[in-house]
N, CA, C and O atoms as a printed pandas DataFrame, in Angstrom:
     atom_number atom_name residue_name chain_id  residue_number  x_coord  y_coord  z_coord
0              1         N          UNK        A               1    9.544   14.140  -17.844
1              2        CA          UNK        A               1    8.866   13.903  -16.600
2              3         C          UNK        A               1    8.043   12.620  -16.725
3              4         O          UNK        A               1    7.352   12.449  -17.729
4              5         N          UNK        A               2    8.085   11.769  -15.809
5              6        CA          UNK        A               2    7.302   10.762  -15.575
6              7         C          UNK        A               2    6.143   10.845  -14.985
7              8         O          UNK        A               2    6.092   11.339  -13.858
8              9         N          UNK        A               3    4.838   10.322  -15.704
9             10        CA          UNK        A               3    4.086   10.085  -14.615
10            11         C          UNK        A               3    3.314    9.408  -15.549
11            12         O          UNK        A               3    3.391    9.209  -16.762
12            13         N          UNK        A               4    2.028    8.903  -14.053
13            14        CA          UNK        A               4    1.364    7.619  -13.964
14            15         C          UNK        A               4    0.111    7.587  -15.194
15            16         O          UNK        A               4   -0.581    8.523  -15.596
16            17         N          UNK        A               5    0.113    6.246  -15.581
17            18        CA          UNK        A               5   -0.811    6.022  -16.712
18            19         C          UNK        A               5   -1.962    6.230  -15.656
19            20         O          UNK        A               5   -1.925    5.939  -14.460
20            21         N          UNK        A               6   -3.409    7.030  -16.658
21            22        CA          UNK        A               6   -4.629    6.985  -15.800
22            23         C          UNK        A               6   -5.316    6.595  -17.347
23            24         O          UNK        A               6   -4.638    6.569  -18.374
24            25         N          UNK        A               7   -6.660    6.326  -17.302
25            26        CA          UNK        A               7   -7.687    6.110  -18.607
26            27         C          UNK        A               7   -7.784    7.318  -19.485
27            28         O          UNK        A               7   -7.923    7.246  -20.706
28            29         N          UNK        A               8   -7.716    8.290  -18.890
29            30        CA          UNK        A               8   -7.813    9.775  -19.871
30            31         C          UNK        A               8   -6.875    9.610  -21.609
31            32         O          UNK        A               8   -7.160    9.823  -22.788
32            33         N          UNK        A               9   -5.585    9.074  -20.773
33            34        CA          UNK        A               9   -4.233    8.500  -21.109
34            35         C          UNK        A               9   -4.484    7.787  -22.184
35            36         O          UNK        A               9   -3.716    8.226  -23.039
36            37         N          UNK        A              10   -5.062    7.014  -22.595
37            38        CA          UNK        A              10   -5.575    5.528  -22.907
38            39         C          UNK        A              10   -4.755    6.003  -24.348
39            40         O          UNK        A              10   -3.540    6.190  -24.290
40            41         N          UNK        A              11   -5.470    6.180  -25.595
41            42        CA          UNK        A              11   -5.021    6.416  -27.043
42            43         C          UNK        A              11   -3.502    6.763  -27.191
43            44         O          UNK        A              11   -2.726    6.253  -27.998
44            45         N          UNK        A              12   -3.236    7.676  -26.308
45            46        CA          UNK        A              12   -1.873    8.311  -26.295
46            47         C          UNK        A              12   -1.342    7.482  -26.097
47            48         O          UNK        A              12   -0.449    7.276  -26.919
48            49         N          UNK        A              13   -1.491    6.260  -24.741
49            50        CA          UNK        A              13   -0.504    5.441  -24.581
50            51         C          UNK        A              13   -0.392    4.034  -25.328
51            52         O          UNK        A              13    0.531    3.221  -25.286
52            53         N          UNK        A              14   -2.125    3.964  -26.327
53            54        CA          UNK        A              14   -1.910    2.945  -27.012
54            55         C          UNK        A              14   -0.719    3.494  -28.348
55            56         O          UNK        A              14    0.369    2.934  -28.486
56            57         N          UNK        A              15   -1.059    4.361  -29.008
57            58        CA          UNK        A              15   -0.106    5.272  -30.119
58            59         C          UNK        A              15    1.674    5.236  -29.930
59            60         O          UNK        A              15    2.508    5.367  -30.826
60            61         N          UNK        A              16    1.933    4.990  -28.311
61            62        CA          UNK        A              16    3.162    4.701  -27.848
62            63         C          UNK        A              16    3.484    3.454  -27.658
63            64         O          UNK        A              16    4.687    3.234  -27.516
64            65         N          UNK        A              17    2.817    2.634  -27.616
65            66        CA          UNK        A              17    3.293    1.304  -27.212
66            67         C          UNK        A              17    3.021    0.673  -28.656
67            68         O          UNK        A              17    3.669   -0.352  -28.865
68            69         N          UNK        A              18    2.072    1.152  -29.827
69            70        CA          UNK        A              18    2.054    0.412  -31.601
70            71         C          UNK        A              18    3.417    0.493  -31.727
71            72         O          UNK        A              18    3.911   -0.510  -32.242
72            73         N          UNK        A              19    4.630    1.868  -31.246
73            74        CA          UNK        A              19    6.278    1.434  -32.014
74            75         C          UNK        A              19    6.653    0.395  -31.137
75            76         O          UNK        A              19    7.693    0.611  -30.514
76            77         N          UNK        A              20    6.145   -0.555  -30.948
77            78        CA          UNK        A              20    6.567   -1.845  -30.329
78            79         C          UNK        A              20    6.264   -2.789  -31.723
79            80         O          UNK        A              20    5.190   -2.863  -32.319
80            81         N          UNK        A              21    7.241   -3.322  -31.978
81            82        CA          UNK        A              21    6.701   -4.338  -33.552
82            83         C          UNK        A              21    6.244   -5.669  -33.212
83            84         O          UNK        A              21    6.127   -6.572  -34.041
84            85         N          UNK        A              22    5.989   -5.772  -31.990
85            86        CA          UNK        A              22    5.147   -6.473  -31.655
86            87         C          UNK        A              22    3.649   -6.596  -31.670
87            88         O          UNK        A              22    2.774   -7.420  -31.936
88            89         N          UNK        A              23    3.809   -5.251  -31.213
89            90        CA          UNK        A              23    2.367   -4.850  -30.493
90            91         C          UNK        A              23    2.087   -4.071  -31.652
91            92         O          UNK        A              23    2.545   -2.938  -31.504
92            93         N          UNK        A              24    1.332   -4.280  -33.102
93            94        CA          UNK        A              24    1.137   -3.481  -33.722
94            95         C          UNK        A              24   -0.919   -3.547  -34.129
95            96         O          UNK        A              24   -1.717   -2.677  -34.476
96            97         N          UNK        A              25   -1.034   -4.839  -33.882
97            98        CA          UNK        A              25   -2.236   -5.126  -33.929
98            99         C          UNK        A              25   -3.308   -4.181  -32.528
99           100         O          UNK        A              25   -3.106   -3.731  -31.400
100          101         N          UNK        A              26   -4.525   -4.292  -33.563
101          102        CA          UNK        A              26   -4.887   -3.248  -32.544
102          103         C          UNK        A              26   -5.868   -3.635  -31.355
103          104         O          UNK        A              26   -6.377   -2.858  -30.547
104          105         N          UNK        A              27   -6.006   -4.917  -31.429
105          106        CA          UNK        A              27   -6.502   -6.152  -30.522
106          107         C          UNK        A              27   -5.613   -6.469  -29.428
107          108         O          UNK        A              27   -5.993   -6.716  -28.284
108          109         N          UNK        A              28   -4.128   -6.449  -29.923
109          110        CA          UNK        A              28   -3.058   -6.880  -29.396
110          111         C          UNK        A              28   -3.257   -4.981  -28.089
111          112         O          UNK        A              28   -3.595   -4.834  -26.914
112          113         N          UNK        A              29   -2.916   -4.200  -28.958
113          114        CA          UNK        A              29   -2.839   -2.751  -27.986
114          115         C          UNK        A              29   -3.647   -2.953  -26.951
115          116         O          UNK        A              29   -3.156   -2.945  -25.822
116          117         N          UNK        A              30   -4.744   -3.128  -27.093
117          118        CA          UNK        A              30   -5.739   -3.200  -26.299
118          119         C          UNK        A              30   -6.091   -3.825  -25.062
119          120         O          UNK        A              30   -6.753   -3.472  -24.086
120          121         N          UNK        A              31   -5.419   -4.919  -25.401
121          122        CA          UNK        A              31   -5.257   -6.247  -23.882
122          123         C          UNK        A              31   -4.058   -5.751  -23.241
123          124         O          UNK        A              31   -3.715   -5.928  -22.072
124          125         N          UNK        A              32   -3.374   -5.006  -24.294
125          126        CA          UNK        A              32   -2.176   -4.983  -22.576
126          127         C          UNK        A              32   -1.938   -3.723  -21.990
127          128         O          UNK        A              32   -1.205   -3.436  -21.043
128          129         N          UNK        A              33   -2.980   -2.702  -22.995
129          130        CA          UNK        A              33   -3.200   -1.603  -21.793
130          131         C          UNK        A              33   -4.621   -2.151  -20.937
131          132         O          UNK        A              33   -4.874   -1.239  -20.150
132          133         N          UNK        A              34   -5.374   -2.964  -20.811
133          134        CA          UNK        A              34   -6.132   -3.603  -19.833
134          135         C          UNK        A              34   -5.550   -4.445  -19.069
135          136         O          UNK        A              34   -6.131   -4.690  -18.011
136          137         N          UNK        A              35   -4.494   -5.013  -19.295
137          138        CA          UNK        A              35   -3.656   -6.249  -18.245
138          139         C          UNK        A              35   -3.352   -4.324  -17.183
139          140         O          UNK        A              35   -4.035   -4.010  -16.208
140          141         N          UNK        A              36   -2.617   -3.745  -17.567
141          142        CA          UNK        A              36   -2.412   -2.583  -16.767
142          143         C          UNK        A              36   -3.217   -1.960  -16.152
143          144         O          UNK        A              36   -2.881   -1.385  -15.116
144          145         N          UNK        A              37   -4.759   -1.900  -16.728
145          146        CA          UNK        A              37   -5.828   -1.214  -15.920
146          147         C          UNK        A              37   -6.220   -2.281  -14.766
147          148         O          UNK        A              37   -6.235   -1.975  -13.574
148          149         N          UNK        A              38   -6.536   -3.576  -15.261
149          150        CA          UNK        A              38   -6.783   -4.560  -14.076
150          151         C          UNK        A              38   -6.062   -5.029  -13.178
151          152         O          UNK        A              38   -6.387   -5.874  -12.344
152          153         N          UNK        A              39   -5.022   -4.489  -13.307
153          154        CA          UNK        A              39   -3.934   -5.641  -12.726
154          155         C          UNK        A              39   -3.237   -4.302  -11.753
155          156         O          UNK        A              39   -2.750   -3.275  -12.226
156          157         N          UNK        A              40   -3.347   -4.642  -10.331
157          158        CA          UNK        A              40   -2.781   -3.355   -9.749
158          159         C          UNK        A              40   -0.908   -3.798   -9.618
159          160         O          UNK        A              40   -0.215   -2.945   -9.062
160          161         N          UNK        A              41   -0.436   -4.655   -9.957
161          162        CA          UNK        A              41    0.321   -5.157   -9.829
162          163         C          UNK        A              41    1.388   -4.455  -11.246
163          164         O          UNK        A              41    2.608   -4.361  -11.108
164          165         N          UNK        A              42    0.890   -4.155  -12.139
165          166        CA          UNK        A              42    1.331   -3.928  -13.262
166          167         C          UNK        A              42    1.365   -2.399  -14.010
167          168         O          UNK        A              42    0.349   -2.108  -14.641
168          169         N          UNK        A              43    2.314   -1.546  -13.982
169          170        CA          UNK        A              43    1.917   -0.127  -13.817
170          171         C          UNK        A              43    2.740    0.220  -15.053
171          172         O          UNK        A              43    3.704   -0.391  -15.517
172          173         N          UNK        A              44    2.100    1.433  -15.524
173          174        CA          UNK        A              44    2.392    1.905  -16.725
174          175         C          UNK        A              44    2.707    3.350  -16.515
175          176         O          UNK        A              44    1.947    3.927  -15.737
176          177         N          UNK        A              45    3.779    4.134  -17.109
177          178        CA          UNK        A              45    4.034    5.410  -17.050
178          179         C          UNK        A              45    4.609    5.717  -18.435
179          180         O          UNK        A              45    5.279    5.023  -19.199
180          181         N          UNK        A              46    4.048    7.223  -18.544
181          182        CA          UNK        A              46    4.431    7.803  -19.393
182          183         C          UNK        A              46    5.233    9.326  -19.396
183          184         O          UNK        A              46    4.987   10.378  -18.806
184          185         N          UNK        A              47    6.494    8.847  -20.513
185          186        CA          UNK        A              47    7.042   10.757  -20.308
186          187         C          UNK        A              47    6.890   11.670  -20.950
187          188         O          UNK        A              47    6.987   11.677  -22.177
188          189         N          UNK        A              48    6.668   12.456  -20.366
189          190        CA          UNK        A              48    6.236   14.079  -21.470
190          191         C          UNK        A              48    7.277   14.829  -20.957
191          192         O          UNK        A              48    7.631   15.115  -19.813
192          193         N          UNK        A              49    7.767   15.132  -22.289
193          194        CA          UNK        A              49    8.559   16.462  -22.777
194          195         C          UNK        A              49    8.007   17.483  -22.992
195          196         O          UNK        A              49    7.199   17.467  -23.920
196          197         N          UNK        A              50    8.158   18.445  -22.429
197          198        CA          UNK        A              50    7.162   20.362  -22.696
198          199         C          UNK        A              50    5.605   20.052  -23.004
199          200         O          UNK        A              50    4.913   20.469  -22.076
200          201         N          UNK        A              51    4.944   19.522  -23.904
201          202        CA          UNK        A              51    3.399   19.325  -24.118
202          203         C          UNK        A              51    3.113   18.053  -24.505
203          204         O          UNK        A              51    2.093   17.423  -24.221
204          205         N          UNK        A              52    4.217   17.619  -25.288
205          206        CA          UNK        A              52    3.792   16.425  -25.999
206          207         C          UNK        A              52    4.309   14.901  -24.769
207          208         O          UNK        A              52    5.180   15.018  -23.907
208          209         N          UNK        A              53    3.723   13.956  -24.960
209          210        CA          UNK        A              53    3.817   12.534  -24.425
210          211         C          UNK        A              53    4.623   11.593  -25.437
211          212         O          UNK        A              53    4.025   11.048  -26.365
212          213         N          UNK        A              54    6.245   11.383  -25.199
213          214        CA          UNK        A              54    6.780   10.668  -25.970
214          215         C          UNK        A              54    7.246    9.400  -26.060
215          216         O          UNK        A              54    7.642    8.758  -27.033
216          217         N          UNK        A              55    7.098    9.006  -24.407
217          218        CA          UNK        A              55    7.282    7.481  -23.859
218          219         C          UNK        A              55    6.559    6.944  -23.276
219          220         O          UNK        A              55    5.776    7.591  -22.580
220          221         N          UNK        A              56    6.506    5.609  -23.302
221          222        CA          UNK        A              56    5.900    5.122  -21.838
222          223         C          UNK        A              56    6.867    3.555  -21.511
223          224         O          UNK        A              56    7.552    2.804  -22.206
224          225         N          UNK        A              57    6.563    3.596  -20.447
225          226        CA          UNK        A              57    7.022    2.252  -19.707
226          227         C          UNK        A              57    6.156    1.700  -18.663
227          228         O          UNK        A              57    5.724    2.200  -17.625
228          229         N          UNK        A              58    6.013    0.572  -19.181
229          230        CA          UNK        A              58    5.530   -0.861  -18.575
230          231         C          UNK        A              58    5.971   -2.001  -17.296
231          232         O          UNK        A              58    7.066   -2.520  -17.515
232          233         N          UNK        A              59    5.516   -2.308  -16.438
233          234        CA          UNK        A              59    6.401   -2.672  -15.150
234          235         C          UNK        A              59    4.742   -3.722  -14.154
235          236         O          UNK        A              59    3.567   -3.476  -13.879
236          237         N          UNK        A              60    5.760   -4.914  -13.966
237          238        CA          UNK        A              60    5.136   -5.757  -13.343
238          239         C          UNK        A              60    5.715   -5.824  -11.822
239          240         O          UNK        A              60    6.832   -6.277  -11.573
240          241         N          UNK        A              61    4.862   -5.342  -10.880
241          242        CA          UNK        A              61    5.631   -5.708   -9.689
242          243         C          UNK        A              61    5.434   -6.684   -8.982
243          244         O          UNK        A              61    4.403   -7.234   -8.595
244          245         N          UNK        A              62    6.807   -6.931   -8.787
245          246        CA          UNK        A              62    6.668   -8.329   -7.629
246          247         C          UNK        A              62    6.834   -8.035   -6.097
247          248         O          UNK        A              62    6.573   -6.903   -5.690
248          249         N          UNK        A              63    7.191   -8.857   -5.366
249          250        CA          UNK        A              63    7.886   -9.061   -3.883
250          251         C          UNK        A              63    8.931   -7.580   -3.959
251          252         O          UNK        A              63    8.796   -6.374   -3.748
252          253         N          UNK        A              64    9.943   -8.464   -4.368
253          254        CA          UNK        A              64   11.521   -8.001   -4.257
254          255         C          UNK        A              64   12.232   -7.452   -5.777
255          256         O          UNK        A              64   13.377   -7.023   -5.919
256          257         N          UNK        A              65   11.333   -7.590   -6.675
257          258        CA          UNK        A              65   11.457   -6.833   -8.165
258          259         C          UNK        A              65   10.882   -6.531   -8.417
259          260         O          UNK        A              65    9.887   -6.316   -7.726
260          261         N          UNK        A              66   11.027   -6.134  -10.091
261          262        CA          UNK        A              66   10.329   -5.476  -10.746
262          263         C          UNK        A              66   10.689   -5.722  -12.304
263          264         O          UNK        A              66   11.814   -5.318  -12.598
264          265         N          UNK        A              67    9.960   -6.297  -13.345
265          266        CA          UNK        A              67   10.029   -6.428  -14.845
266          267         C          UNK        A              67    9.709   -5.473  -15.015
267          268         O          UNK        A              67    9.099   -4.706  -14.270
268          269         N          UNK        A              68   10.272   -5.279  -16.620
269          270        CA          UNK        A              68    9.914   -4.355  -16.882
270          271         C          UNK        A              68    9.391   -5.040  -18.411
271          272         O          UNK        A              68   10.063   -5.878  -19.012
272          273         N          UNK        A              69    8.392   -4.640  -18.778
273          274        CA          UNK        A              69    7.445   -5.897  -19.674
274          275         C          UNK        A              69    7.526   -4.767  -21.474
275          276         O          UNK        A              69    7.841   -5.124  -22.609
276          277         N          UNK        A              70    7.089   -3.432  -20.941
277          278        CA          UNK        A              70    7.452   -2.966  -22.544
278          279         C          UNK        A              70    7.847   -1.432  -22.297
279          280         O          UNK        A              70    7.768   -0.609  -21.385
280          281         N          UNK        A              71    8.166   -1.483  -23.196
281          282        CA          UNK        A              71    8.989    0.477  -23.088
282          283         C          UNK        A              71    9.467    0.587  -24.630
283          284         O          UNK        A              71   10.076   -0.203  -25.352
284          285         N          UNK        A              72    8.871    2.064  -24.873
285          286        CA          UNK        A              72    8.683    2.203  -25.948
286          287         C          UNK        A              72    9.092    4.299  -26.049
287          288         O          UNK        A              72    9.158    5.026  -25.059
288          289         N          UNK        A              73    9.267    4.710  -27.372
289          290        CA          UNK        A              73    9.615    5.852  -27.289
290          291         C          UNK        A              73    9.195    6.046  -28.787
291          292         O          UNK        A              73    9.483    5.248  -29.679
292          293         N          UNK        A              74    8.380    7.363  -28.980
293          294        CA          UNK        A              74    7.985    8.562  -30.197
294          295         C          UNK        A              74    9.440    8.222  -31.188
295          296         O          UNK        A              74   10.519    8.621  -30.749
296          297         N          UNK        A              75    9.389    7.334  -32.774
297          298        CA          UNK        A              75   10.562    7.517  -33.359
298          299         C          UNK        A              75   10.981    9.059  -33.357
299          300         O          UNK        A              75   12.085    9.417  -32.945
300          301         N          UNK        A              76   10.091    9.880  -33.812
301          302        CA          UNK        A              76   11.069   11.177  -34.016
302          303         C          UNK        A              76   11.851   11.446  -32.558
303          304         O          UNK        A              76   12.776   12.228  -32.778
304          305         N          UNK        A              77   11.801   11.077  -31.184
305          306        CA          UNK        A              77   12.295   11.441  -30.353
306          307         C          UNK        A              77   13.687   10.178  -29.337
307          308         O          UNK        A              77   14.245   10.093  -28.242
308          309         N          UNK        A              78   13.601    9.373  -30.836
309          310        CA          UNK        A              78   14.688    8.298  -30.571
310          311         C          UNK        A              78   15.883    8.854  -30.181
311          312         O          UNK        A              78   15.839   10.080  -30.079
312          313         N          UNK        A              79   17.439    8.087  -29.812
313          314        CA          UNK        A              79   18.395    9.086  -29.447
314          315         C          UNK        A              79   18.367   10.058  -28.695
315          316         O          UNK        A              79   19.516   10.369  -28.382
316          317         N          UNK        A              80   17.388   10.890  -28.112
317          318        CA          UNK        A              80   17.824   11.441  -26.969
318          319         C          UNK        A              80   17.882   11.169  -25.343
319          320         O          UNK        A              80   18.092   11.883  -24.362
320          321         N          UNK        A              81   17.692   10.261  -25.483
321          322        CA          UNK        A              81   17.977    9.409  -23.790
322          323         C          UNK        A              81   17.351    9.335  -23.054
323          324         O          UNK        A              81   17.576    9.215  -21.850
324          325         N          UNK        A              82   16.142    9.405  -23.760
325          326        CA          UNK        A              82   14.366    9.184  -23.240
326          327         C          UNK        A              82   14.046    7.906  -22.321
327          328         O          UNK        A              82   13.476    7.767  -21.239
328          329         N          UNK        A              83   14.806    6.837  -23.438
329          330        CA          UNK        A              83   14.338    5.717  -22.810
330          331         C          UNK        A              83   15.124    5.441  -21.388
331          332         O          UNK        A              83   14.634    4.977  -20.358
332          333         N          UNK        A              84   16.347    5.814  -21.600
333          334        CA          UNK        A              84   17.261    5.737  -20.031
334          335         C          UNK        A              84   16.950    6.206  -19.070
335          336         O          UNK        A              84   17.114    5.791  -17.923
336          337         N          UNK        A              85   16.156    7.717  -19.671
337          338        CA          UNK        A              85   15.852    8.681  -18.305
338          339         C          UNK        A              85   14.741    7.918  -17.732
339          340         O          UNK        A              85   14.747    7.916  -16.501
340          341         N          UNK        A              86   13.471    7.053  -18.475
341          342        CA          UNK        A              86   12.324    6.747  -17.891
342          343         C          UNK        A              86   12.990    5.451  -16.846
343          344         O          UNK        A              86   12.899    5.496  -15.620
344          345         N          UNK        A              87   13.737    4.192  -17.698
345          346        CA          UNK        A              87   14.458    3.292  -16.840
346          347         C          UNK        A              87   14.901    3.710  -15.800
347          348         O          UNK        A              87   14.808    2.999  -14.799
348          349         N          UNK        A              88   15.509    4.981  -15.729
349          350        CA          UNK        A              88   16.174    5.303  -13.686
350          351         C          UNK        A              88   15.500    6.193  -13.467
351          352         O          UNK        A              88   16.024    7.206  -13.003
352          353         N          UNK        A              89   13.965    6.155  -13.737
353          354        CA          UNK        A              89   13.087    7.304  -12.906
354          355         C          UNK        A              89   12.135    6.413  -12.577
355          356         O          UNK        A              89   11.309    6.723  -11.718
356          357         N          UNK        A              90   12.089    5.011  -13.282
357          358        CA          UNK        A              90   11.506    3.690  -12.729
358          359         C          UNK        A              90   11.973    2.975  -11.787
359          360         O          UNK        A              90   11.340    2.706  -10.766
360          361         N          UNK        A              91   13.309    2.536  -12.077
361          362        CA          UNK        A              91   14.154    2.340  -10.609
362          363         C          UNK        A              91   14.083    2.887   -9.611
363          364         O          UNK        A              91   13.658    2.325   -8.602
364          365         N          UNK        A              92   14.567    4.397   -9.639
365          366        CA          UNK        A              92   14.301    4.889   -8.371
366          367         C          UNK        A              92   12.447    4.934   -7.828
367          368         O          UNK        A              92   12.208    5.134   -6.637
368          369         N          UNK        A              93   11.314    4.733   -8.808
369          370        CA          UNK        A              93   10.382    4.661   -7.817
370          371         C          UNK        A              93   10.365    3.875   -7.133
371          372         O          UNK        A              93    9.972    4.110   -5.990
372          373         N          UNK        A              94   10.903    2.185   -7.610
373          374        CA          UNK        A              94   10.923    1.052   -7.293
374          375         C          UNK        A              94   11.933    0.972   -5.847
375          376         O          UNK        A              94   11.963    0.325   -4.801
376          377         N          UNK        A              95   12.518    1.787   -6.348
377          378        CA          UNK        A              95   13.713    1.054   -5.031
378          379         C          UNK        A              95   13.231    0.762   -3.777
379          380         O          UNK        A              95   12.366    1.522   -3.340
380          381         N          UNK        A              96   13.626   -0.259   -3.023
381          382        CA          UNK        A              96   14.946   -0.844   -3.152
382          383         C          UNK        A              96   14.563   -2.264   -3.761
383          384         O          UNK        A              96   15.256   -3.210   -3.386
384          385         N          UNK        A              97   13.388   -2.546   -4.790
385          386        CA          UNK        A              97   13.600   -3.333   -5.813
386          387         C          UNK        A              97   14.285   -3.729   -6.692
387          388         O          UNK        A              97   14.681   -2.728   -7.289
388          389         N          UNK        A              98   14.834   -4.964   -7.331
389          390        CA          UNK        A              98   15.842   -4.729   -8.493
390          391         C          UNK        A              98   15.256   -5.326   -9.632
391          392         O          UNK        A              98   14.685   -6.414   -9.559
392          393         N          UNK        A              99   15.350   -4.756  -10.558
393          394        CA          UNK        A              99   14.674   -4.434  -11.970
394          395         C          UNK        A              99   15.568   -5.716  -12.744
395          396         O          UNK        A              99   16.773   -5.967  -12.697
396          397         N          UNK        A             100   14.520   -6.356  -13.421
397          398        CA          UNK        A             100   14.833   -7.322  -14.105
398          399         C          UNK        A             100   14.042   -6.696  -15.056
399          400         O          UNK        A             100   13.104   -5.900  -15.091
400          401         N          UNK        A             101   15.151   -7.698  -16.259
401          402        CA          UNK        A             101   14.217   -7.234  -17.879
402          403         C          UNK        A             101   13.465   -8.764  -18.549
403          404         O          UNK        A             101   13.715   -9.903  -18.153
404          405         N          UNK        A             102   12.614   -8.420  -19.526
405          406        CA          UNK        A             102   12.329   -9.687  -20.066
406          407         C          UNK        A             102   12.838   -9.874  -21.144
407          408         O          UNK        A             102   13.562   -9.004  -21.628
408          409         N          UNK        A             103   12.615  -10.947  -21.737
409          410        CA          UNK        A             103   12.908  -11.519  -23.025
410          411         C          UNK        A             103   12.883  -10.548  -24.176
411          412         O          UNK        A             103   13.686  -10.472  -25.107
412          413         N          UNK        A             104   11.608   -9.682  -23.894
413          414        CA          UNK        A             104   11.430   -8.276  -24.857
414          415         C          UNK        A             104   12.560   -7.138  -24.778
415          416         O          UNK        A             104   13.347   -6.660  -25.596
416          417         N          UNK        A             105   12.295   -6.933  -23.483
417          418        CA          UNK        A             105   13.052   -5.819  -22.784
418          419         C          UNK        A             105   14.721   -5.732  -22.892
419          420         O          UNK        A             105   15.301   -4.666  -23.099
420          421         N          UNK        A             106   15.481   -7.157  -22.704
421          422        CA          UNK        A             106   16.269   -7.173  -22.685
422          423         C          UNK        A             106   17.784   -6.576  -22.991
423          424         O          UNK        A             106   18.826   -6.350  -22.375
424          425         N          UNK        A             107   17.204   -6.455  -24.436
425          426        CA          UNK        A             107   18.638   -5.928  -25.346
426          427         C          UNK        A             107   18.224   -4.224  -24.584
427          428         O          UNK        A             107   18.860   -3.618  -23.722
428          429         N          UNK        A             108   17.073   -3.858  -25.223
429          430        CA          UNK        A             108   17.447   -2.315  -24.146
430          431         C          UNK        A             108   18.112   -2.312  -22.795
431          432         O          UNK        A             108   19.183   -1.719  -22.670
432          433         N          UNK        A             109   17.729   -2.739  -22.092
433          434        CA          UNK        A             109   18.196   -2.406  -20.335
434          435         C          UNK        A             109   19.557   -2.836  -20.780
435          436         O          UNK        A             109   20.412   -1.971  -20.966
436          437         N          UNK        A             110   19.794   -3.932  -20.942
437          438        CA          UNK        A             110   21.610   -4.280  -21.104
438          439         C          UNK        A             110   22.360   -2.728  -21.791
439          440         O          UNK        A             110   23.314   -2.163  -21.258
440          441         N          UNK        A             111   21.775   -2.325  -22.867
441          442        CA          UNK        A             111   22.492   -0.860  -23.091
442          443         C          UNK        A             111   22.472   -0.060  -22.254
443          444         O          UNK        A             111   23.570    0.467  -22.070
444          445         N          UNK        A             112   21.546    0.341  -21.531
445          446        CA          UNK        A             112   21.209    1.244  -21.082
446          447         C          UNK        A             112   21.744    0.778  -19.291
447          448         O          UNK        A             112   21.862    1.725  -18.514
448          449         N          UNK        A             113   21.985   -0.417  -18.843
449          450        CA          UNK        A             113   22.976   -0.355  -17.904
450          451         C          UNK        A             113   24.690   -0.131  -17.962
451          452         O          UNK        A             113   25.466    0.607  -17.355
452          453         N          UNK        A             114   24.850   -1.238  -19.092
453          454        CA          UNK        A             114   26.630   -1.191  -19.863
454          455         C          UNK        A             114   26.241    0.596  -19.916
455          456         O          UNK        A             114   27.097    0.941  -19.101
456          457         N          UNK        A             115   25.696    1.629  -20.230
457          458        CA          UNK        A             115   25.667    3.005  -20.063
458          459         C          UNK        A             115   25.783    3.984  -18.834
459          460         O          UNK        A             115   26.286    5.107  -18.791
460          461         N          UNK        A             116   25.171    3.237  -17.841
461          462        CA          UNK        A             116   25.153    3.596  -16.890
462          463         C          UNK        A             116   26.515    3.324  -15.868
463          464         O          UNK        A             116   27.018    4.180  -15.140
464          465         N          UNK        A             117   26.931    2.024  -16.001
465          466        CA          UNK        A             117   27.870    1.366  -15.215
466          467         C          UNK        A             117   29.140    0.946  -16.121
467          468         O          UNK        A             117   29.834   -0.043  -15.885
468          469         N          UNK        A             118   29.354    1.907  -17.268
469          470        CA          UNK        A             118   30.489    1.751  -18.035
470          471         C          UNK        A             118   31.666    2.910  -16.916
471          472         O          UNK        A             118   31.459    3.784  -16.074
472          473         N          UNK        A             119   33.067    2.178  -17.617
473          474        CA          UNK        A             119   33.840    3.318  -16.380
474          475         C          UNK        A             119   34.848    3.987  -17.249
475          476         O          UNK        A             119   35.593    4.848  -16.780
């Protein structure tokens, strides 16, 4: 299930976004769950499975799109199709936006569309 980052949120969703090997610094965590608190433009969700919180995803909105800036998933809960389910439960909030990825994002969404739109 998806739903919306609030401050309560905060640790949990920094703890999800450190398996980013980017984002491992804890200076670094910090500014870009605040680019998300300040920025109404820029929305963060997270998915929980039965109790626990195992994803979240990151999303800049524009006009007529939508980036998607970081997305991240619990290693022990890699492989089960976490990250796909959050990507088209993001889309469809978005619609009729079309979801662009970034430079980060990239190599995921390309799987996870070639997945979607394989025949």
């Amino acid at each position: 299930m998806l739903i919306k980052y609030k401050k309560a949120l905060e640790k949990i969703t920094m703890g999800l976004l450190s398996f980013i090997p980017a984002d491992l610094q804890l200076s670094t965590l910090q500014k870009t769950v605040q680019q998300y608190e300040d920025n109404p433009d820029w929305q963060l969700y997270l998915w929980k499975c039965e109790e626990d919180f195992v994803g979240v995803i990151g999303i800049e909105i524009q006009e007529l799109t939508f980036a998607v800036h970081h997305i991240s998933v619990n290693p022990s809960f890699r492989g089960e199709g976490i990250g796909h389910a959050m990507v088209e439960k993001v889309q469809e909030l978005q619609d009729p936006r079309a979801m662009q990825a970034t430079e980060r994002t990239k190599d995921f969404l390309e799987k996870c569309w070639k997945t979607t739109y394989s025949i």
